[in-house]
N, C-alpha and C positions, 0 to 999 in steps of 0.2 A: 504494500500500500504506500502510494507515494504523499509525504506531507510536504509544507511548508514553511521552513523556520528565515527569522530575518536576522543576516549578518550585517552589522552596523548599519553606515545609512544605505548599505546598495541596497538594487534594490531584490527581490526574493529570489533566496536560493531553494530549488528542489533538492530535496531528499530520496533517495536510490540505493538501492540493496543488491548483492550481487546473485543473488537467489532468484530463480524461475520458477512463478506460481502458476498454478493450472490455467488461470485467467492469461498466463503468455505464454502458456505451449498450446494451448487453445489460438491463439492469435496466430502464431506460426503456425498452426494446423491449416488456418482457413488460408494464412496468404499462400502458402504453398499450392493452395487448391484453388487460388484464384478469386474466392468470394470477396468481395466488399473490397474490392483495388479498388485502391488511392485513401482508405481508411486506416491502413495500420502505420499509424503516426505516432508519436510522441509530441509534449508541448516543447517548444524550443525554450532553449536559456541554460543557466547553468545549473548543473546537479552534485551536489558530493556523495561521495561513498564513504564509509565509516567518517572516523574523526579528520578531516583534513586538515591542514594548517597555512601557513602562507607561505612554505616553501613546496608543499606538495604540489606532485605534477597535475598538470592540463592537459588532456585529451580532447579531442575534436574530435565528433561524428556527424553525421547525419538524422533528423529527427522520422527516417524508419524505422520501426518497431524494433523488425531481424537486425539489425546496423547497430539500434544503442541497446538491444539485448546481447547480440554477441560482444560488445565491449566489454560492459559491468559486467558480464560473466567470466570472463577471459582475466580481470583483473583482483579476483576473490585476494581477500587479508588485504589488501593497499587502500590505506586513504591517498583519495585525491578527487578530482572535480572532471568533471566529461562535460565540454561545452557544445550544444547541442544545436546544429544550426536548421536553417528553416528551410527546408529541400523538398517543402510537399508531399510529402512523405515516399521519397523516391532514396534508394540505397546510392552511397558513398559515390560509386564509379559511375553509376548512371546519370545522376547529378552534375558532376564534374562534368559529363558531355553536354548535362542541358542546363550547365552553366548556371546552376542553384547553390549548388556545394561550390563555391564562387570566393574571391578575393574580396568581392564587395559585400557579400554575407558577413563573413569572418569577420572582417573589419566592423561593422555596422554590430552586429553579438557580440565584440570582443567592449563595444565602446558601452553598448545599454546596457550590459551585465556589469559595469566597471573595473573588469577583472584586475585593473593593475590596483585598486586598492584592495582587493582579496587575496593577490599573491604578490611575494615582496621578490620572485624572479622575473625574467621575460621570456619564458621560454613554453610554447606550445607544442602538444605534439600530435599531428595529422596520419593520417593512414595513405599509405603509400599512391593506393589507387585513388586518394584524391587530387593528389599534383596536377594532375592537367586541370583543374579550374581554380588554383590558387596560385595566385605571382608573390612568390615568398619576401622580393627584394618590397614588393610595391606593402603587406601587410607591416613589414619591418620601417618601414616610412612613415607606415598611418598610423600603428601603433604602440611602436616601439617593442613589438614583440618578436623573437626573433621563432621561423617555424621550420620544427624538427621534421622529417617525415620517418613513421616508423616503419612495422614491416606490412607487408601485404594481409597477411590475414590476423586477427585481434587476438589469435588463441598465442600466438609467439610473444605478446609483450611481458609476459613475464619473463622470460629469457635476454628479451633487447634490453630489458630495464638496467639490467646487471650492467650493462657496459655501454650502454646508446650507441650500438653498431650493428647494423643489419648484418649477418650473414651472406652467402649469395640464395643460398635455401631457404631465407626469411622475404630477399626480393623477388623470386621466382612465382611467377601466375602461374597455378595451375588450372586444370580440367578434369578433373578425375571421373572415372565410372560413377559414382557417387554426388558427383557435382551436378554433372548430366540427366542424369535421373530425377532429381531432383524439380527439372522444369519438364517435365513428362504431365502429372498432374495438372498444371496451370494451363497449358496446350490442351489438354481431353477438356477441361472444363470450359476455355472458351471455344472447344467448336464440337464438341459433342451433339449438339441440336442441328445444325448447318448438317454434320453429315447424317442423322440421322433421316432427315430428309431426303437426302439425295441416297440413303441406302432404298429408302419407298421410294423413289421415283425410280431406281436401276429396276426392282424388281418389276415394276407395274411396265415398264421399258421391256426390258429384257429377260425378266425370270431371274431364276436365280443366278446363274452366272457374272450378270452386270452388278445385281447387287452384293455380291461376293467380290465383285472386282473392286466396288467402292469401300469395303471393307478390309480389303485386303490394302489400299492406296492412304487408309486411314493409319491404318495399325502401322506399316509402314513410314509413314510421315512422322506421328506421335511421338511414337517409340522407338522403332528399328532407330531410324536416323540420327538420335543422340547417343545411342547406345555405342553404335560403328561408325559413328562419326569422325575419330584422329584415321581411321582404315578405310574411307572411300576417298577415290581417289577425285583430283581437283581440289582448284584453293576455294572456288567460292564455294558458299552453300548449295547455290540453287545447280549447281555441275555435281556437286556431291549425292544430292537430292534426283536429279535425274538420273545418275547413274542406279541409284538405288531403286530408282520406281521401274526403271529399265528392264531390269533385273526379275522385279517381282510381276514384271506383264508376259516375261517369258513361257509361266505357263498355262497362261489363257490362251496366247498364240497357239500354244501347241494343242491346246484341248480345242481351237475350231478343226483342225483337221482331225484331232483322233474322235473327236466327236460328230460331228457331220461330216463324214466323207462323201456323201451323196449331195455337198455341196458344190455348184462350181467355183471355180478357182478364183475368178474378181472376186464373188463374192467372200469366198475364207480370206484371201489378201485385203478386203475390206473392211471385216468384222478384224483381224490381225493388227493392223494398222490402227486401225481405230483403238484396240486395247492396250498399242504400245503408247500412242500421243496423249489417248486420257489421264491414264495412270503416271506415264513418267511426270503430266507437267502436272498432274494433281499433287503427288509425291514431294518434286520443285517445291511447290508453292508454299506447303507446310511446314517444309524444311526450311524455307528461308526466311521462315517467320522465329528461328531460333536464332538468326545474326545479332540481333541485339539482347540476347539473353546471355552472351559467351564470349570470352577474353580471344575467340580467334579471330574479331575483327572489331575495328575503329569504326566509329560515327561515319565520319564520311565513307569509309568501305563499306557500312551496311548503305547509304544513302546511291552508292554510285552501284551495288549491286543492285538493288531496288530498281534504279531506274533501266539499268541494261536489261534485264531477264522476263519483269514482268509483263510485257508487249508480248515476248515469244511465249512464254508459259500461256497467257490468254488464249493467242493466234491456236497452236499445239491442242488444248484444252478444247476450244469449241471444234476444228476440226476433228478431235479424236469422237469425239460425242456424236456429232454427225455422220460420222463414219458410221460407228457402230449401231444407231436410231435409223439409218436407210440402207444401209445390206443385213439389218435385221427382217428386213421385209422384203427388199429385191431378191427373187428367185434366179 
């Protein structure tokens, strides 16, 4: 439960525990699952954990939920202050791109919290993946504080603190199986309904097959493609994602011949074609809705993939459909 106590004349500091109540693994249950985005916030301003003083450290996060949970967890037995900025409630690295977790944030919380009369250092300390939205020289200008950046991820600072030097395995992004997995959930939940629909329309279309195809173009998108994702080959997504949907059309192709052979040939090469362009660019398209969830590409690489791919994925996507809705009926 967080209270409010008041340090001299600033103005009020929160109170934070490094303990996770049901009410915040409840929280992280639902963000994980998508519900109620853009609700798991925290209030911004300053917070301390146990007894602080005026030389204990200053931490900077983000007023995401997961962001200033994973901190004050990461930091158990340490007093010191987490200053908490106003990012919409959008995590650390995301921020930093959409220029909330900001130089001018920092500075503007550093000034209304009056942290230089609650600590008698000038030293803050940032998480690594915020550097691209804070210009350390220009905070150090405005106000007089000079900003550390720690390591990458929040569970290491107890280790950095010993000596305020990152390792190289404290600066290294990873991606793990684990990691991955993780945005699988948030993906079924928002499009769960979209395909469920278009599983009833393959069948009322096609029978089973078509809506087996959309279901198999689903599972494949969701899941397969975070899972084998560092393993398909190609830099972008949407080439990794096609290669994969590619892949997974290969045995519909095969089941129009072994299944109608009393079909003629345009026709199998039309229902074929049809099942390789629907799927790979359905497969694409899912897939590269994971670029901006994953440390394998930059703002503008997901902006400049966005605009190269999604023309041909549409193009690929309606003729694949068409294909298969008119040599479903041409004899």
């Amino acid at each position: 439960m967080t209270r409010i106590i008041q340090v001299a004349s600033t103005p009020a500091v929160l109170s934070t525990s490094t303990v996770m109540t049901t009410s915040n693994w409840w929280d992280h249950f639902t963000a994980r699952m998508g519900i109620r985005r853009g609700e798991h916030r925290v209030t911004p301003g300053l917070y301390k954990i146990g007894s602080p003083t005026a030389e204990s450290p200053v931490f900077v996060t983000a007023n995401y939920s997961l962001s200033f949970d994973a901190l004050r967890t990461s930091i158990k037995g340490l007093d010191a202050f987490i200053l908490v900025l106003d990012t919409h409630g959008v995590n650390v690295w995301c921020a930093a791109g959409k220029h909330t977790f900001s130089t001018r944030e920092l500075v503007r919380r550093i000034k209304a919290v009056n942290l230089n009369n609650i600590v008698s250092h000038r030293r803050i300390i940032l998480p690594q993946l915020g550097a691209p939205g804070v210009a350390a020289h220009e905070v150090k200008r405005e106000t007089g504080f000079i900003v550390e950046y720690g390591p990458v991820r929040a569970a290491d600072l107890p280790e950095y603190l010993k000596t305020h030097q990152a390792t190289s395995e404290m600066r290294e992004v990873k991606f793990t199986l684990k990691d991955r997995l993780v945005l699988v959930p948030v993906e079924v939940t928002a499009s769960w309904l979209p395909a469920l629909i278009a599983i009833g329309l393959g069948f009322i279309i096609g029978d089973l097959p078509y809506a087996l195809a959309v279901i198999v173009a689903y599972i494949c998108g969701t899941a397969l493609f975070p899972v084998l994702l560092p393993w398909l080959p190609g830099k972008d997504f949407s080439i990794k994602g096609a290669f994969l949907g590619l892949l997974a059309a290969i045995p519909f192709v095969l089941s129009v011949a072994l299944q109608h052979p009393e079909w003629s040939w345009y026709r199998q090469a039309g229902q074929s074609i049809g099942y390789i362009l629907a799927i790979t660019a359905s497969v694409a398209y899912i897939s590269l809705n994971f670029t901006g969830a994953t440390t394998f590409t930059s703002r503008t690489g997901v902006r400049k993939e966005i605009f190269t791919y999604i023309r041909p994925m549409a193009v690929a996507f309606i003729l694949g459909n068409l294909s298969l809705v008119v040599f479903a009926f041409v004899k």
